[in-house]
Backbone as JSON Lines, residues from 0, in Angstrom:
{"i":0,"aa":"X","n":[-39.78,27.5,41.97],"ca":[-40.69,28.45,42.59],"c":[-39.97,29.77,42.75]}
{"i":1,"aa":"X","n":[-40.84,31.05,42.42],"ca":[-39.93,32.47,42.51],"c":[-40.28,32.76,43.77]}
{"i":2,"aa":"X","n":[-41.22,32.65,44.43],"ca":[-40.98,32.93,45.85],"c":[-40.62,32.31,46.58]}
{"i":3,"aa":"X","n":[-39.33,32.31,47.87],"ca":[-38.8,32.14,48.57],"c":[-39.06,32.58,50.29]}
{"i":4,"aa":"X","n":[-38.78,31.68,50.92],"ca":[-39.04,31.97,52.43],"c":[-37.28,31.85,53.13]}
{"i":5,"aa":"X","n":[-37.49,32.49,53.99],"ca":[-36.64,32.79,54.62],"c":[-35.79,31.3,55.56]}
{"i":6,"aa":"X","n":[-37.45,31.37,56.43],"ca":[-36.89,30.35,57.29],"c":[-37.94,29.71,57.33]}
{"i":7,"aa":"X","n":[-38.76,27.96,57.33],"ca":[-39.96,27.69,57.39],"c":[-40.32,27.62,58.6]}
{"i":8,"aa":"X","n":[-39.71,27.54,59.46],"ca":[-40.09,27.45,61.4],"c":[-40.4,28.65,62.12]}
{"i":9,"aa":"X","n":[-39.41,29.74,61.58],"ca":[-39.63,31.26,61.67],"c":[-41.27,31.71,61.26]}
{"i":10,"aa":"X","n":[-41.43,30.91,59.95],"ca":[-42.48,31.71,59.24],"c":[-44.17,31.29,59.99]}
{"i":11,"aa":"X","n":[-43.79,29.69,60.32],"ca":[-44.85,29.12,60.86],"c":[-44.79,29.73,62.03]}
{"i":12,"aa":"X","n":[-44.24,29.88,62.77],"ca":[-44.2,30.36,64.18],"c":[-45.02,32.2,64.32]}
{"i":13,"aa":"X","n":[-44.29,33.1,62.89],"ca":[-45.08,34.18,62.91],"c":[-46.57,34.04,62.57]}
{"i":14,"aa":"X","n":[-46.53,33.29,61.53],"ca":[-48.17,32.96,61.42],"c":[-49.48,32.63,62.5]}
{"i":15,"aa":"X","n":[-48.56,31.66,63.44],"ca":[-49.76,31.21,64.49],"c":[-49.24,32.25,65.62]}
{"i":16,"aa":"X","n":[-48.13,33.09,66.02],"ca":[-48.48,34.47,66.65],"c":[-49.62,34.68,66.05]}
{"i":17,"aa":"X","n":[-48.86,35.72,64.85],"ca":[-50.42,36.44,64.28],"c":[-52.15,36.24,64.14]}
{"i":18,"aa":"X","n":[-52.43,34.98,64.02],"ca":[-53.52,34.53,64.67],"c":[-54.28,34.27,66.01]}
{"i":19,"aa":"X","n":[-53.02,33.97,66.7],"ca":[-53.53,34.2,68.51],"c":[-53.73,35.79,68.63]}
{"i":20,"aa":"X","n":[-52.57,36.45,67.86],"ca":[-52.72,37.98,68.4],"c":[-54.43,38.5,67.61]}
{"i":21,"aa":"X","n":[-54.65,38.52,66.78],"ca":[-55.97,38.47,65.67],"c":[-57.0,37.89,66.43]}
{"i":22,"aa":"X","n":[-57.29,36.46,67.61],"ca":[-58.06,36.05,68.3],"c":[-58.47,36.74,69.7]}
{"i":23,"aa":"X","n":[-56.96,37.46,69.87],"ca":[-57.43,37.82,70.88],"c":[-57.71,39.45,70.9]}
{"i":24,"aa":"X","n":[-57.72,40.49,70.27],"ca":[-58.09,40.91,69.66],"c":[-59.7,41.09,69.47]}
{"i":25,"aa":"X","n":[-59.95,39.76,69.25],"ca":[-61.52,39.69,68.49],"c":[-61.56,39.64,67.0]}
{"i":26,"aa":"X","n":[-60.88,39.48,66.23],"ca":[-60.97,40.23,64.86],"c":[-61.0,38.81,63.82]}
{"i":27,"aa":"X","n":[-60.19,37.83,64.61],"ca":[-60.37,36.15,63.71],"c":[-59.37,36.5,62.59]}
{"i":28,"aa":"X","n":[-60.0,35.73,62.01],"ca":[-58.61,35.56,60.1],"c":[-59.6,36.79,59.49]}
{"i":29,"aa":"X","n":[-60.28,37.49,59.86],"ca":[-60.22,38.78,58.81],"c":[-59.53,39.55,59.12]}
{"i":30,"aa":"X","n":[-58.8,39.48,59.8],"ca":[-57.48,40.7,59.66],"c":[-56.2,40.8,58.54]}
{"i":31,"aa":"X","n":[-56.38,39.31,58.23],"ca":[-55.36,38.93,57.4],"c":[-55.26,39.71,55.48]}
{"i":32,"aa":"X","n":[-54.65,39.78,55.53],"ca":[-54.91,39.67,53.62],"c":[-54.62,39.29,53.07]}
{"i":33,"aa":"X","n":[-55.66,38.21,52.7],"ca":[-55.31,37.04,51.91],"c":[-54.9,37.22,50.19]}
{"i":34,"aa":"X","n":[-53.84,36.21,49.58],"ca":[-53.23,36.88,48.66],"c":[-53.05,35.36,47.7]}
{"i":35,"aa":"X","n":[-53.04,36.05,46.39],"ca":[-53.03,34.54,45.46],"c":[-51.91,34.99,44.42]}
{"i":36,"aa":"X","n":[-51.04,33.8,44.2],"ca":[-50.16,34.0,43.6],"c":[-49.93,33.59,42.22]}
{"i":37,"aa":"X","n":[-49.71,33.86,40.81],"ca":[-49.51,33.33,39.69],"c":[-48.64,33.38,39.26]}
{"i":38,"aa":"X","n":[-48.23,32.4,38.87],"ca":[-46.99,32.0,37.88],"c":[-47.2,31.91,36.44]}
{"i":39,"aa":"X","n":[-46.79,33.25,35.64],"ca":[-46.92,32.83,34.01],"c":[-45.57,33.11,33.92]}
{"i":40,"aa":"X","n":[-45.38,33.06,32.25],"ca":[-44.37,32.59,31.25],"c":[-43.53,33.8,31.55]}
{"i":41,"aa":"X","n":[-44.0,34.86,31.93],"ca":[-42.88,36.07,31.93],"c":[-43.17,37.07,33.56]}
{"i":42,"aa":"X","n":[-43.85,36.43,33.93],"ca":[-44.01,37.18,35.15],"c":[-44.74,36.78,36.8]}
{"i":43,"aa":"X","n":[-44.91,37.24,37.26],"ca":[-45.24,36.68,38.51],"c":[-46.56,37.83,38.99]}
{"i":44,"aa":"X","n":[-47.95,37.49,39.06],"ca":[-48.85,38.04,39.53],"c":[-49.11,37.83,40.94]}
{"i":45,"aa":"X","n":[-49.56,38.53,41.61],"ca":[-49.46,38.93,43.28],"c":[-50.73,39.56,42.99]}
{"i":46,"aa":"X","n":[-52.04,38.66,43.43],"ca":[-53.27,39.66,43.98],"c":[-54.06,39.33,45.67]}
{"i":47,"aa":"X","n":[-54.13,40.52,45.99],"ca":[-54.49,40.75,47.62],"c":[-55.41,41.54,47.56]}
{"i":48,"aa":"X","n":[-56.4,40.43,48.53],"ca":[-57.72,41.11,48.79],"c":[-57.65,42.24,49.93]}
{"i":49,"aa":"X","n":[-58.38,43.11,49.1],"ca":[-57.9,44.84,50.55],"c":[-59.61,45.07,50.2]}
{"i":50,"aa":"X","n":[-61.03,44.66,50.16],"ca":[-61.81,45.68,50.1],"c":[-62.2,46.35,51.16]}
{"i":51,"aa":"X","n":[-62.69,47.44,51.08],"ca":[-63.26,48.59,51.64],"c":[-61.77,49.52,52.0]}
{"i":52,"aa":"X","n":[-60.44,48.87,51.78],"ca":[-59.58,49.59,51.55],"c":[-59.73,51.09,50.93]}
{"i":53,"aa":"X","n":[-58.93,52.31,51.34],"ca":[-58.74,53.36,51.11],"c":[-58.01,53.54,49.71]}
{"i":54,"aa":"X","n":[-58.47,53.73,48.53],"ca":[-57.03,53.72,47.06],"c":[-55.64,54.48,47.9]}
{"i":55,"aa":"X","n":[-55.92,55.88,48.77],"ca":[-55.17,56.35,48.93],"c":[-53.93,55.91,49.86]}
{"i":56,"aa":"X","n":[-54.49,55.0,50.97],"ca":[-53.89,54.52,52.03],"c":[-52.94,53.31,51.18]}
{"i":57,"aa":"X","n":[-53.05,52.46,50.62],"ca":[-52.2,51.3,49.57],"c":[-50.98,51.86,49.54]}
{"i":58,"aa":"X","n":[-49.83,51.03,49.91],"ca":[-48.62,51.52,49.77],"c":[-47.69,50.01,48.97]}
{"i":59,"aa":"X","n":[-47.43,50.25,47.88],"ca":[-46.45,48.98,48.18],"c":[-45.26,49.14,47.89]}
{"i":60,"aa":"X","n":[-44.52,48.53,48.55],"ca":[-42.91,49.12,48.32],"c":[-41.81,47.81,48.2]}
{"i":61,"aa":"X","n":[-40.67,47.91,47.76],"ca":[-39.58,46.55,47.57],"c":[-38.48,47.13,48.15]}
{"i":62,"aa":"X","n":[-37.42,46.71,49.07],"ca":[-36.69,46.63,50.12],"c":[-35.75,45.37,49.69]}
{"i":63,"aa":"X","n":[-34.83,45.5,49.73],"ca":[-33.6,44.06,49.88],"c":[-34.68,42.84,49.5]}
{"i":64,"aa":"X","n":[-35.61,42.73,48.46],"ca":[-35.86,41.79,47.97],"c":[-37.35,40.93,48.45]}
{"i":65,"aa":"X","n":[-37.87,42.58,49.63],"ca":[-39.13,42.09,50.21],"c":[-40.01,43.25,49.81]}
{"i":66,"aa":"X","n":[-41.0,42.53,49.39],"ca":[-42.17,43.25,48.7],"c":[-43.02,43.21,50.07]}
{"i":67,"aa":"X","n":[-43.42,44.84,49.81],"ca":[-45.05,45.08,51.17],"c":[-45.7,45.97,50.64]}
{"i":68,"aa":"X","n":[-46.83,45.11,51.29],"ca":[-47.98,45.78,50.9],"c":[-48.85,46.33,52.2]}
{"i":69,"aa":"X","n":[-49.41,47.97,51.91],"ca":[-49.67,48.21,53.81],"c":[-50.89,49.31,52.78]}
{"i":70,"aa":"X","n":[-52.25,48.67,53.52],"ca":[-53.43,49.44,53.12],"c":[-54.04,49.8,55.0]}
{"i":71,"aa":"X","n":[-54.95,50.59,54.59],"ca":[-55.6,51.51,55.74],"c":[-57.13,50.93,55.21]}
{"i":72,"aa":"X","n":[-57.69,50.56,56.53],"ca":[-59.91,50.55,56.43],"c":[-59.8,51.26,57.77]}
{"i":73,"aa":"X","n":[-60.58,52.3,57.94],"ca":[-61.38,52.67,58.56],"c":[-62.88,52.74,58.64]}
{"i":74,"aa":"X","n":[-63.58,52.93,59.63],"ca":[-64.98,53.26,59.39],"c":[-65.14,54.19,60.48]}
{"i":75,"aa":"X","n":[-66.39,55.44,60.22],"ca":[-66.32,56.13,61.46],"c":[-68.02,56.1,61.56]}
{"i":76,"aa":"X","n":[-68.48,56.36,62.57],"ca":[-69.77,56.11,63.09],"c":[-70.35,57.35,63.68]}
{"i":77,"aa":"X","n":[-71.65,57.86,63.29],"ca":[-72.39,59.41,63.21],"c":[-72.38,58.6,65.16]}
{"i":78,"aa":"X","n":[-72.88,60.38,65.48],"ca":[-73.2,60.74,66.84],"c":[-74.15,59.57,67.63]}
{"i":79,"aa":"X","n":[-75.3,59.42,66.63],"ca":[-76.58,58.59,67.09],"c":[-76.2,57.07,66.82]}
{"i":80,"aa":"X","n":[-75.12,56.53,66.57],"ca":[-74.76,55.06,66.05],"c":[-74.0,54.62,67.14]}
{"i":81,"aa":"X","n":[-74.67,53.39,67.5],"ca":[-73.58,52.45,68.62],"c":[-73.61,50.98,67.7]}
{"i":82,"aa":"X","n":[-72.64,50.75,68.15],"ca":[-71.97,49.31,67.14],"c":[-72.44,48.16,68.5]}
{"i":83,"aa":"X","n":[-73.23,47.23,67.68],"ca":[-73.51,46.15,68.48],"c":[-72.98,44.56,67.95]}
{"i":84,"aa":"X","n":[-72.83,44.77,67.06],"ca":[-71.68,43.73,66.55],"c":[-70.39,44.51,65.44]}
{"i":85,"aa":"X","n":[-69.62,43.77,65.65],"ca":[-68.54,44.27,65.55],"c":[-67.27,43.07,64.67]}
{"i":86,"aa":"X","n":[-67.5,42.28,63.21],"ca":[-66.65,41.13,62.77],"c":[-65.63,41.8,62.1]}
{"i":87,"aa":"X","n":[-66.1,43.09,61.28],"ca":[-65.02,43.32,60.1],"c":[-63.65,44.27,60.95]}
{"i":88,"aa":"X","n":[-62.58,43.71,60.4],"ca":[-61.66,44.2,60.7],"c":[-61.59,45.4,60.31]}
{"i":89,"aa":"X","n":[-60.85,46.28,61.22],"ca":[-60.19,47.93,60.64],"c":[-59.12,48.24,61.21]}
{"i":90,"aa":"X","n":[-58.1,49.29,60.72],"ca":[-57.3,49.3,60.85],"c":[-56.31,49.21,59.93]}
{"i":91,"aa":"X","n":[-55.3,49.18,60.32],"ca":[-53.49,49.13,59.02],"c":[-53.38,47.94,58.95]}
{"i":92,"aa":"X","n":[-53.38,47.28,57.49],"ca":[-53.08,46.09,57.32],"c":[-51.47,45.86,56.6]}
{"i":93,"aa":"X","n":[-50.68,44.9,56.84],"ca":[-49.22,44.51,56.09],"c":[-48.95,43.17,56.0]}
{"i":94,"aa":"X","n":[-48.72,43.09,54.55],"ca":[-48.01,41.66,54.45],"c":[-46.94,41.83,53.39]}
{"i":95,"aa":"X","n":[-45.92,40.99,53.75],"ca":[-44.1,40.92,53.32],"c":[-44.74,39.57,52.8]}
{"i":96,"aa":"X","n":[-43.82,40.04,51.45],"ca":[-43.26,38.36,50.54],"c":[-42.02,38.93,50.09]}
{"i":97,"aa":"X","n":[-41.64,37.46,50.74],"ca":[-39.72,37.75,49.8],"c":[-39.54,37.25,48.79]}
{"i":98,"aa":"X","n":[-38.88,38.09,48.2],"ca":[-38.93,37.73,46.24],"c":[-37.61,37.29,45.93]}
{"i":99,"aa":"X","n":[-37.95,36.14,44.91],"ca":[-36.64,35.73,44.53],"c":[-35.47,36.65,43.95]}
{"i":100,"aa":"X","n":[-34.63,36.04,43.8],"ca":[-33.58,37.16,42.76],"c":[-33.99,36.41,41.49]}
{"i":101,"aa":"X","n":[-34.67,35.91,40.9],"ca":[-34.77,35.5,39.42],"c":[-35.92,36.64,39.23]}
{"i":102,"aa":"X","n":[-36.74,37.15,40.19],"ca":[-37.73,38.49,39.85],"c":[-37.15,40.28,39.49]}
{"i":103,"aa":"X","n":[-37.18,40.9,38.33],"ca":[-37.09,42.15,38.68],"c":[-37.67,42.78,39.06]}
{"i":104,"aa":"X","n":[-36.96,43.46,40.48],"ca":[-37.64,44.23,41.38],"c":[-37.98,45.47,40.94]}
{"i":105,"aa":"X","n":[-37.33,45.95,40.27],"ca":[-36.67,47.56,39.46],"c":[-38.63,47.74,38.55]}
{"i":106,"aa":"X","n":[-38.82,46.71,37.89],"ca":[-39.99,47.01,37.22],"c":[-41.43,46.18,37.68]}
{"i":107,"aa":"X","n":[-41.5,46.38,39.3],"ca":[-42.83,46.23,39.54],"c":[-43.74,47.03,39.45]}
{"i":108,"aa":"X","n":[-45.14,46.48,38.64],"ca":[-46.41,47.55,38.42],"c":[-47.33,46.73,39.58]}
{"i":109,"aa":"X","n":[-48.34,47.68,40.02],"ca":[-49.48,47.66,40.58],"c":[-50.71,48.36,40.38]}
{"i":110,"aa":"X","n":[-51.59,47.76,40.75],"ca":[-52.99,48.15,40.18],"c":[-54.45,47.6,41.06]}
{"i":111,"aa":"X","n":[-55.07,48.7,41.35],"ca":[-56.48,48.6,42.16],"c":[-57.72,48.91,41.99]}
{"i":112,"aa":"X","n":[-58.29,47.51,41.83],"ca":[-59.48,47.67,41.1],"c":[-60.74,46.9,41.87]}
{"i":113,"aa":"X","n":[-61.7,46.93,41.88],"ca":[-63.04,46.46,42.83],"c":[-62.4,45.95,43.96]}
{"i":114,"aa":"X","n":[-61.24,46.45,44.85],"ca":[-61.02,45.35,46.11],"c":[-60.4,44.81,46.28]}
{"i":115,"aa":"X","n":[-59.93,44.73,44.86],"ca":[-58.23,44.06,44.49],"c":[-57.02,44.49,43.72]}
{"i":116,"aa":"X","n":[-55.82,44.63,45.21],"ca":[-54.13,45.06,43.96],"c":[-53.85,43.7,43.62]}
{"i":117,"aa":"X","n":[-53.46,44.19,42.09],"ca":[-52.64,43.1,41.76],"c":[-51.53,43.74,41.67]}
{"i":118,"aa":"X","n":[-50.69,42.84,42.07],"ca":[-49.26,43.74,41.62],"c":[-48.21,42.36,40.68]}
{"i":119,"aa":"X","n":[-47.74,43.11,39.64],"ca":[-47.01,42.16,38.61],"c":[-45.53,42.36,38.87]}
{"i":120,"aa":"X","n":[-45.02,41.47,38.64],"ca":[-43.43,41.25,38.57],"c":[-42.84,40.39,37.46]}
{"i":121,"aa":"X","n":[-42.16,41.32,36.73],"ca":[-41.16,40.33,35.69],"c":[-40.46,39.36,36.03]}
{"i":122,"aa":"X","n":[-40.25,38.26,35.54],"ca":[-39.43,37.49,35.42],"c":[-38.05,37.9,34.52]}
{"i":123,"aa":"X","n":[-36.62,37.88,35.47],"ca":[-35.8,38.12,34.39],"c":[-35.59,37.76,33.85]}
{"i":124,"aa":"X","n":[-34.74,37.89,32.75],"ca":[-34.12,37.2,30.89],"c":[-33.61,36.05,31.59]}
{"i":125,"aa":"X","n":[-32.94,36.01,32.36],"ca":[-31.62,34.84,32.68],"c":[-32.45,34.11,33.24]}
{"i":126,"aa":"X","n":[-34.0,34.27,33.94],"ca":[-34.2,32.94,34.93],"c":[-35.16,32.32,33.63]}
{"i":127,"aa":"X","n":[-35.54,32.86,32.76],"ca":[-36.73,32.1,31.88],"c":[-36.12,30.85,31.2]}
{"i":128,"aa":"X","n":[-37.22,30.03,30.99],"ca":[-36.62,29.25,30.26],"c":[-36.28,29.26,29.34]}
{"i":129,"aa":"X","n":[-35.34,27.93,28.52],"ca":[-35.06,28.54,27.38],"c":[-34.06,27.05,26.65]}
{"i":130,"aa":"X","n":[-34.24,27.27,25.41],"ca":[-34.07,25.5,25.08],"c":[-32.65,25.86,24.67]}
{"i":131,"aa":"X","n":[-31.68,24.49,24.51],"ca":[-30.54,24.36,24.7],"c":[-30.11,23.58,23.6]}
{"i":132,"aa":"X","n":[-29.2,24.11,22.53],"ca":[-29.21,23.81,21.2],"c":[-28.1,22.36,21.32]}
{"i":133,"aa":"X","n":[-28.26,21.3,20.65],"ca":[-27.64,20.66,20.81],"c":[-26.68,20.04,19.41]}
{"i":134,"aa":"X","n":[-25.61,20.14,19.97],"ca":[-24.51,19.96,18.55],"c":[-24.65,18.51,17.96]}
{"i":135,"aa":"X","n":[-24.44,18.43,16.42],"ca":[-24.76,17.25,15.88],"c":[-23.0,17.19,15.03]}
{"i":136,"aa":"X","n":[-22.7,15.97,15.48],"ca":[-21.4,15.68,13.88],"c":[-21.32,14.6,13.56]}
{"i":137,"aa":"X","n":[-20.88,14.2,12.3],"ca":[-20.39,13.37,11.93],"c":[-20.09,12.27,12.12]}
{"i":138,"aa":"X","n":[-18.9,12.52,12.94],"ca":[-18.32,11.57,13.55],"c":[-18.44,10.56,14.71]}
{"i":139,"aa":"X","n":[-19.33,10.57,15.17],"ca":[-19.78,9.83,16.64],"c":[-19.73,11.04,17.54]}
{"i":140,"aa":"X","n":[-19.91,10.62,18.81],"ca":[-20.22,11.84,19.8],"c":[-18.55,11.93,20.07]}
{"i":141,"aa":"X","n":[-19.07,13.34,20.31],"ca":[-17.47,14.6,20.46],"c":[-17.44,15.33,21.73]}
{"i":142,"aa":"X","n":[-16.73,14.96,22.77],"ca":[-16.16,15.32,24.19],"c":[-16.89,16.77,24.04]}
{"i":143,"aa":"X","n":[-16.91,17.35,25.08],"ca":[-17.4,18.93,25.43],"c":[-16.18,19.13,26.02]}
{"i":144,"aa":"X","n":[-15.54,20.18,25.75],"ca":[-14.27,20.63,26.74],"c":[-14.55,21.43,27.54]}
{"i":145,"aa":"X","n":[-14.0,20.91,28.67],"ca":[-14.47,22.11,30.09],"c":[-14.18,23.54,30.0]}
């Protein structure tokens, strides 16, 4: 797996903060941004749902090996409008994933389209796989020297 966690007790523990803090609040699990991860042959796809997100507000940045992502929703409401229900979240949203060192950080792209960044990450040369030639002789099998 290219993504890595830090600590799993740490992580569970921020998670169910962040949800009491989100409940109480009022705001529930839509505050969150939820994010799906892919694993192909040369790279690692990262897509997070941000709609009604700002293009301009999207920031994502890589740090000692932690990728964030921090979008802005606002909504503003004319003179004559009072809000009588109130579910969708607004406000600054952020979420950290820590990236392996088998990912290059140096060449992450991102991209925003109907509601969704995806953001891509290479896989480096050294972590891919890669088949392992195996010597044939003659003679019966032949020691490997250390």
């Amino acid at each position: 797996m290219l993504l890595t966690s830090i600590d799993p007790f740490v992580q569970e523990f921020e998670r169910q903060f962040d949800r009491a803090v989100r409940q109480i609040n009022g705001q529930g699990s839509a505050a969150s941004m939820p994010m799906d991860g892919i694993r192909r042959a040369d790279d690692v796809v990262l897509r997070f749902d941000l709609p009604g997100a700002d293009p301009g507000s999207i920031e994502v940045t890589v740090d000692r090996g932690v990728l964030s992502v921090t979008a802005r929703r606002e909504e503003e409401y004319g003179e004559n409008e009072r809000v009588f229900v109130r579910e969708r979240a607004m406000g600054a949203f952020t979420r950290r994933v820590y990236l392996s060192e088998h990912l290059d950080a140096e060449a992450i792209e991102a991209a925003y389209d109907n509601g969704v960044l995806a953001v891509r990450i290479p896989v480096l040369e050294k972590a891919k796989p890669r088949k392992v030639a195996i010597q044939r002789t003659g003679d019966g099998p032949k020691a490997i020297k250390s």
